[in-house]
C-alpha positions as CSV (number, residue, x, y, z in Angstrom):
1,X,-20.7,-1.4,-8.1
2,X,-23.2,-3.7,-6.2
3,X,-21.7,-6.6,-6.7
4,X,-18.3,-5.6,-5.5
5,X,-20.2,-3.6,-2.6
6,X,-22.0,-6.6,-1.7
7,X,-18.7,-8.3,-1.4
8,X,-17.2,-5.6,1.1
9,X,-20.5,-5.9,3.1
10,X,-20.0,-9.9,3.4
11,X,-16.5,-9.3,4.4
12,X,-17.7,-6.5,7.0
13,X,-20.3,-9.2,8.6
14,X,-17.5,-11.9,8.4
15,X,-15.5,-9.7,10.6
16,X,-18.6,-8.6,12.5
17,X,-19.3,-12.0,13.5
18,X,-15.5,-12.0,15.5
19,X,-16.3,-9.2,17.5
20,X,-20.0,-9.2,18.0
21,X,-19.7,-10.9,21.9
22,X,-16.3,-10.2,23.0
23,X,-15.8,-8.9,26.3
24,X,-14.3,-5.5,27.3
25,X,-11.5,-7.6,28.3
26,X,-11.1,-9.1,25.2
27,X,-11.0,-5.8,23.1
28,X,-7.6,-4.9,24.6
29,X,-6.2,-8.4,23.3
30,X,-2.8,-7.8,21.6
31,X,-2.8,-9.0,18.3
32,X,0.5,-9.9,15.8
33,X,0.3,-6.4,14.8
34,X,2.9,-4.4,17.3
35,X,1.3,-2.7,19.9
36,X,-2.5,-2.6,18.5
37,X,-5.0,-4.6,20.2
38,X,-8.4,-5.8,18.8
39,X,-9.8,-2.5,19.4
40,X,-6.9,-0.9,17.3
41,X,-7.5,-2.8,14.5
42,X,-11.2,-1.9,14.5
43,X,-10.7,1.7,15.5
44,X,-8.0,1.4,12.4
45,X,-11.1,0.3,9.9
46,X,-13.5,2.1,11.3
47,X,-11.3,5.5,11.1
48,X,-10.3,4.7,7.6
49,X,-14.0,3.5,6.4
50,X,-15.0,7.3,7.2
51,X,-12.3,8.6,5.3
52,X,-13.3,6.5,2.6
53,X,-16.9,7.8,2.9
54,X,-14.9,11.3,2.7
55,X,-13.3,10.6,-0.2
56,X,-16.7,9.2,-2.5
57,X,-18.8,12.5,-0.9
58,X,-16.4,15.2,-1.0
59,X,-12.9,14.9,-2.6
60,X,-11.5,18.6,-1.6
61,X,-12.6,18.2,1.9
62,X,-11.1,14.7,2.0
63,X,-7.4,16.1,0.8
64,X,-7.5,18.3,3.3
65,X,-8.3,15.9,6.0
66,X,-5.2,14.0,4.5
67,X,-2.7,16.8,5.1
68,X,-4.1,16.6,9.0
69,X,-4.0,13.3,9.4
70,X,-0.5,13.4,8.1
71,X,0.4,16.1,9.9
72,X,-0.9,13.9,12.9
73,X,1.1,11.0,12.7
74,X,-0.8,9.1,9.7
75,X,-1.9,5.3,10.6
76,X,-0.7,5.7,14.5
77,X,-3.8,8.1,14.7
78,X,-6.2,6.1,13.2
79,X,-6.1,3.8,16.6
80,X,-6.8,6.8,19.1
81,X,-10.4,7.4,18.4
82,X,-11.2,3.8,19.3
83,X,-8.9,4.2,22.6
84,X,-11.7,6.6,24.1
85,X,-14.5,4.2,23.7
86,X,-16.0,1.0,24.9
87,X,-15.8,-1.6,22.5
88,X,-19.5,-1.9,22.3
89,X,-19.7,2.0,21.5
90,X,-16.9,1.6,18.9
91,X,-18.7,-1.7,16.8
92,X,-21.5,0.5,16.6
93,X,-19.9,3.4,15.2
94,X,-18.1,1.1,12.6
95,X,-20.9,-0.7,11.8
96,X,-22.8,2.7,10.9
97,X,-20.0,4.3,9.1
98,X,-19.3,0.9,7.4
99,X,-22.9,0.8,6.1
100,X,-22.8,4.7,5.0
101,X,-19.7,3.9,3.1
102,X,-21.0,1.0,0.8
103,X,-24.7,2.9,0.5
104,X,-22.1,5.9,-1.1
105,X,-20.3,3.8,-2.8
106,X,-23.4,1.9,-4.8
107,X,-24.1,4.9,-6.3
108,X,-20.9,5.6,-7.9
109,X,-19.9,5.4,-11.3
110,X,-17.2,2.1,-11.0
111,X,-14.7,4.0,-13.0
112,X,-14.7,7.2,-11.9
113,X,-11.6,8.5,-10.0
114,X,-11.5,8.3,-5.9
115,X,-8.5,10.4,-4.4
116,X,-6.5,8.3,-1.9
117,X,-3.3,7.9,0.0
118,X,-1.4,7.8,-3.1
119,X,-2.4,7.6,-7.4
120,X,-6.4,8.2,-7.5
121,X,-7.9,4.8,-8.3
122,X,-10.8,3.9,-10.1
123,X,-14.0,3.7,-7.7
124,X,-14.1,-0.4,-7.8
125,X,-10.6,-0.4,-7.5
126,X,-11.2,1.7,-4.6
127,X,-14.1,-0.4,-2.9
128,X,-12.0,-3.8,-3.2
129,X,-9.1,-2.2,-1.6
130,X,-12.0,-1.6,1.5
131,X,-12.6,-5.6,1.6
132,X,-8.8,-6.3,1.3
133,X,-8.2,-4.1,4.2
134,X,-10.9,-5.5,6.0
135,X,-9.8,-9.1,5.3
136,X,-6.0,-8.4,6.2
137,X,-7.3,-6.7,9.6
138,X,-9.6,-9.1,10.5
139,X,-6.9,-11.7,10.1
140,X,-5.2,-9.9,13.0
141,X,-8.2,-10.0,15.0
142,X,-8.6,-14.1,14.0
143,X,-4.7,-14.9,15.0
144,X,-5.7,-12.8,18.3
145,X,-8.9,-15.0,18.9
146,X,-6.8,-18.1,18.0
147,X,-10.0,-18.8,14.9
148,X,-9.6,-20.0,11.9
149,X,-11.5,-18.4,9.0
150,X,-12.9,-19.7,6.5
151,X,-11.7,-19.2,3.3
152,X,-14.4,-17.9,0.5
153,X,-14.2,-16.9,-3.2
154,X,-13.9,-12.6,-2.0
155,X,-10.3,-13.9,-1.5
156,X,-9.5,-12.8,-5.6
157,X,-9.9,-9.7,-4.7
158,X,-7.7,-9.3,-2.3
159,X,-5.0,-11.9,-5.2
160,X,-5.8,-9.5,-7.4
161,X,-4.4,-6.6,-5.7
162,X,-1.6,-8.1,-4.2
163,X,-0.6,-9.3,-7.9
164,X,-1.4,-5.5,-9.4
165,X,0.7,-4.0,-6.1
166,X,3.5,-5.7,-7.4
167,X,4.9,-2.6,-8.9
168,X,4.4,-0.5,-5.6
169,X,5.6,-2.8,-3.2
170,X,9.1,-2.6,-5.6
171,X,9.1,1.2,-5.2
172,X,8.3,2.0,-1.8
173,X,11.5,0.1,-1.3
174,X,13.8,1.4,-3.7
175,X,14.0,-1.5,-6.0
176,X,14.1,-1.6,-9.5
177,X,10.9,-3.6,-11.2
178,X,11.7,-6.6,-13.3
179,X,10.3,-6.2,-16.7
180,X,8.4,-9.7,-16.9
181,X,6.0,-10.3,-14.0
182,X,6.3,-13.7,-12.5
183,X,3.4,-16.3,-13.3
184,X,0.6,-16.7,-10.7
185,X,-1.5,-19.7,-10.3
186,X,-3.7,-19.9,-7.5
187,X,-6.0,-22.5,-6.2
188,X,-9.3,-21.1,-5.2
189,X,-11.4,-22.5,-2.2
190,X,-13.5,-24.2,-4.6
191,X,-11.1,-26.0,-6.1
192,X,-10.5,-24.0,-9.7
193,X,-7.5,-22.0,-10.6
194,X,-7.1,-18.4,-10.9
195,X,-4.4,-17.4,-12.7
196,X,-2.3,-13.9,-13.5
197,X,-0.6,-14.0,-16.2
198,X,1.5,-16.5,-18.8
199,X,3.4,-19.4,-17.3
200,X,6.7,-19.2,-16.7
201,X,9.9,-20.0,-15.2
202,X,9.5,-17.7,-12.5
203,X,6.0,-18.5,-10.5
204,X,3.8,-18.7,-7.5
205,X,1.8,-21.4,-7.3
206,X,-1.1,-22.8,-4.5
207,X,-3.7,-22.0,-2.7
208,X,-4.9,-18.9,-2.9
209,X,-5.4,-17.7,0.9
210,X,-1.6,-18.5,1.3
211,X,-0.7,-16.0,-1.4
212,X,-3.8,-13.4,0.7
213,X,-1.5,-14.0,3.7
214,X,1.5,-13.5,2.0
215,X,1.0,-10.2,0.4
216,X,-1.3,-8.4,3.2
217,X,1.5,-9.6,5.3
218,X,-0.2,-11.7,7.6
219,X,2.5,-14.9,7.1
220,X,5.8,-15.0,6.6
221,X,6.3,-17.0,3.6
222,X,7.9,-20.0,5.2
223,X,4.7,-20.8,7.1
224,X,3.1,-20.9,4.1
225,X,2.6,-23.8,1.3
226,X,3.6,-21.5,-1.6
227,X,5.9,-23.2,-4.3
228,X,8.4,-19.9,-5.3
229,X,10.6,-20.6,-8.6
230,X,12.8,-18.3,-10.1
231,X,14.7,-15.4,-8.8
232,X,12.0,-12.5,-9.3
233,X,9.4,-14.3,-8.0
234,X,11.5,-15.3,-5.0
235,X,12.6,-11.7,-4.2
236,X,9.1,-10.3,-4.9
237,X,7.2,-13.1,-2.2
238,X,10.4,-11.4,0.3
239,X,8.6,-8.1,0.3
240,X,5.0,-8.3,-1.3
241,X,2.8,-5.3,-0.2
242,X,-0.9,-5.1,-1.3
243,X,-1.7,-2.2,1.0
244,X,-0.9,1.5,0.9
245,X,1.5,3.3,2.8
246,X,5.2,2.4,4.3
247,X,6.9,-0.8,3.9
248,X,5.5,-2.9,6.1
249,X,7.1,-5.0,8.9
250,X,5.3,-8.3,8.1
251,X,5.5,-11.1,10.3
252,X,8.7,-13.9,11.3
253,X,9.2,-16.8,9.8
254,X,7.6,-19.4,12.0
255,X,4.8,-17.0,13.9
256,X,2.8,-19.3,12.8
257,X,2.1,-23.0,12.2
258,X,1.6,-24.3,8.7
């Protein structure tokens, strides 16, 4: 698990690094997510990092706290904790609760089973679904900033799971799976390929963090570089969901400049 936990505390620090010196002003700057501001999107990690904690130290307790939270609106009240603080007093609960997460999480067997928001997953499964959340948010918190990030190799993880989502991001809509998944080749920020799959008709090809914007939702696909061939790969890249929970609303074509 450490080297996967290492890569969720890089992507914590990356994000750190955003926040770190912003004015109280500047926490209530709206982001491309509807109606959640910088501190929304941290209050959002921050509120789900404990949960996550939750699930890794007691999985009985944390099923219960499920059926609250559901019973409480789901993801809208994950923002309300951070609405009642400062933005220095929130960073510093995050970055505590962060930290107690990934120390859990080290000591965990990598495939033992972690109860979720959905199917249990396997505990590194679990951990890199913490750094593509991360990512995806701090994304939001970038676009609000107007910075550009970086991109850096931890972006396969978050490839990876938008290619393994593909399944779930055809059923939460009520769409029936093509048998043969579409051929993705991405290239990395180093240069090499990473690839999913045998080559086909029906592909995704080019750089990798426009396929990570793609599937957290963070671009529309027409502000991206992507090449798209073949029907299932088209209609997949229309609706592509790596992260739990409802269909998302995704951004508009031209948000954003290519």
């Amino acid at each position: 698990m450490d080297s996967i936990c290492d890569d969720l505390h890089a992507e914590h620090l990356a994000l750190d690094v955003l926040v770190a010196d912003l004015t109280e002003a500047q926490w209530s700057l709206a982001t491309p997510a509807a109606e959640w501001s910088i501190r929304d999107q941290i209050s959002h990690l921050w509120f789900f990092d404990q949960r996550a904690a939750l699930a890794l130290r007691d999985p009985d307790e944390f099923a219960a706290d499920m059926h609250r939270l559901l019973a409480a609106g789901g993801t809208k009240a994950s923002v309300e904790p951070g609405r009642r603080m400062s933005g220095t007093e929130l960073l510093a609960a995050w970055r505590a609760d962060r930290n107690d997460l990934i120390a859990l999480a080290r000591s965990v067997d990598p495939s033992s089973r972690v109860p979720w928001y959905g199917p249990a997953m396997a505990a590194r499964s679990f951990i890199t679904a913490r750094l593509m959340e991360t990512w995806a948010h701090g994304q939001d918190v970038a676009d609000a900033l107007g910075v550009q990030r970086a991109a850096t190799a931890r972006l396969k993880h978050v490839a990876h799971i938008g290619v393994r989502a593909r399944p779930f991001s055809y059923m939460i809509i009520g769409r029936e799976l093509p048998e043969v998944p579409p051929y993705v080749a991405l290239r990395a920020p180093d240069g090499s390929l990473w690839e999913w799959g045998e080559p086909t008709s029906d592909g995704v090809r080019g750089e990798a963090l426009d396929f990570c914007l793609v599937v957290t939702q963070r671009r529309h696909l027409a502000d991206t570089g992507l090449e798209v061939t073949g029907a299932s790969a088209v209609e997949w890249m229309g609706f592509a969901q790596a992260f739990a929970g409802e269909p998302g609303t995704g951004r508009s074509p031209g948000q954003f400049a290519r």
